[in-house]
C-alpha positions, 0 to 999 in steps of 0.5 A: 326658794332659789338659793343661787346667789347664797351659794356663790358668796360669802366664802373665805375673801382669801382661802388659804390665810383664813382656813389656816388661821381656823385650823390653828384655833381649832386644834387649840381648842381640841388641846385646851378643850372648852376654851373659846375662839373667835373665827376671825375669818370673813365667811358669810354663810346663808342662813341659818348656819352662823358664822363660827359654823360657816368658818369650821367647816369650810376649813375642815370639809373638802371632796373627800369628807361628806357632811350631814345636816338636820331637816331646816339645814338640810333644806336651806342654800347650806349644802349647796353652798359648802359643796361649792366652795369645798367640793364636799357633798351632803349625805343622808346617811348619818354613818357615812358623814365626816361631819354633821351639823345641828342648827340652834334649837334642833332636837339632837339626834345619838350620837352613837347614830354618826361613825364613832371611827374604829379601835385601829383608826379611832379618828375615821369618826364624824365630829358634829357641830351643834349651834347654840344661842351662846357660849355663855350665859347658860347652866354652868358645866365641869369639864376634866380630863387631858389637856385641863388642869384641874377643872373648867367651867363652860356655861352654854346656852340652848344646849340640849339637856340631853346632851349631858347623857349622850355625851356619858354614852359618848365616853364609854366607847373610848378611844373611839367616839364623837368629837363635838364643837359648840359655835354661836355667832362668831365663837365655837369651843370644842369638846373632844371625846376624851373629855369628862362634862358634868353639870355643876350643883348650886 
């Protein structure tokens, strides 16, 4: 499929406002973790990656942090698209990417798979995006730890069940580990490591 005319189109209408405008949201969302954000930017990635996604990682990619992406992602105007617009580069190696991405729906892969960083540079570690059906809606999750007072409730939907049990692994490599944003539509909320999730009783 000839994904040309996907590639050129739908980056940021102006880059520098918009990128700043999402890294403010981002690093908001890392402070106050499961906290949702709206990507207000006028990205318009080819599909399948949704908006929210598109708006992330043309922000935080550029020609020095490789990216993965699983098999339907992998083969659709993605890549080409983010390289053109950001200079970064696919790579098939889980460990050596910067970010990794999951469309909805995809079967999840480790996380101990992607570079969890070092305990001298904890933040040489790959953040992954996992697309899901939404922010809401779904089987409702506790998370604790910094930047929560108390206790916050998440609810997405399509989450892989699985994800609960890397995420546990995921902790125990502290300082070290993955960094994971949560986007649907227009809308991502972020989990970083330092984060506790456990699924609330009924």
């Amino acid at each position: 499929m000839d994904h040309k005319g996907d590639i050129l189109s739908g980056g940021f209408a102006d880059p520098v406002f918009e990128s700043q405008g999402v890294f403010r949201k981002l690093m908001d969302g890392m402070a106050q973790p499961g906290t949702i954000h709206v990507a207000d930017a006028r990205v318009k990635p080819p599909a399948p990656l949704g908006k929210a996604a598109g708006a992330v990682l043309l922000t935080l990619c550029d020609h020095d942090t490789p990216f993965w992406m699983n098999g339907e992602l992998a083969k659709s105007g993605v890549p080409g698209w983010l390289s053109f617009h950001t200079g970064s580069e696919l790579e098939t190696d889980k460990s050596g990417a910067r970010f990794a991405v999951f469309e909805a729906g995809a079967a999840l892969t480790s996380l101990g798979l992607f570079s969890v960083g070092t305990q001298e540079y904890p933040d040489r570690s790959t953040t992954v995006l996992i697309e899901v059906a939404a922010l809401i809606g779904g089987s409702p999750l506790r998370l604790t730890g910094p930047g929560i007072r108390d206790e916050r409730q998440i609810a997405p939907q399509g989450l892989p069940q699985v994800f609960l049990h890397m995420w546990a692994e995921n902790r125990l490599a502290f300082p070290r580990g993955i960094d994971v944003i949560l986007t649907s539509g227009d809308s991502f909320l972020c989990l970083p490591r330092s984060t506790r999730i456990d699924l609330m009783e009924n």
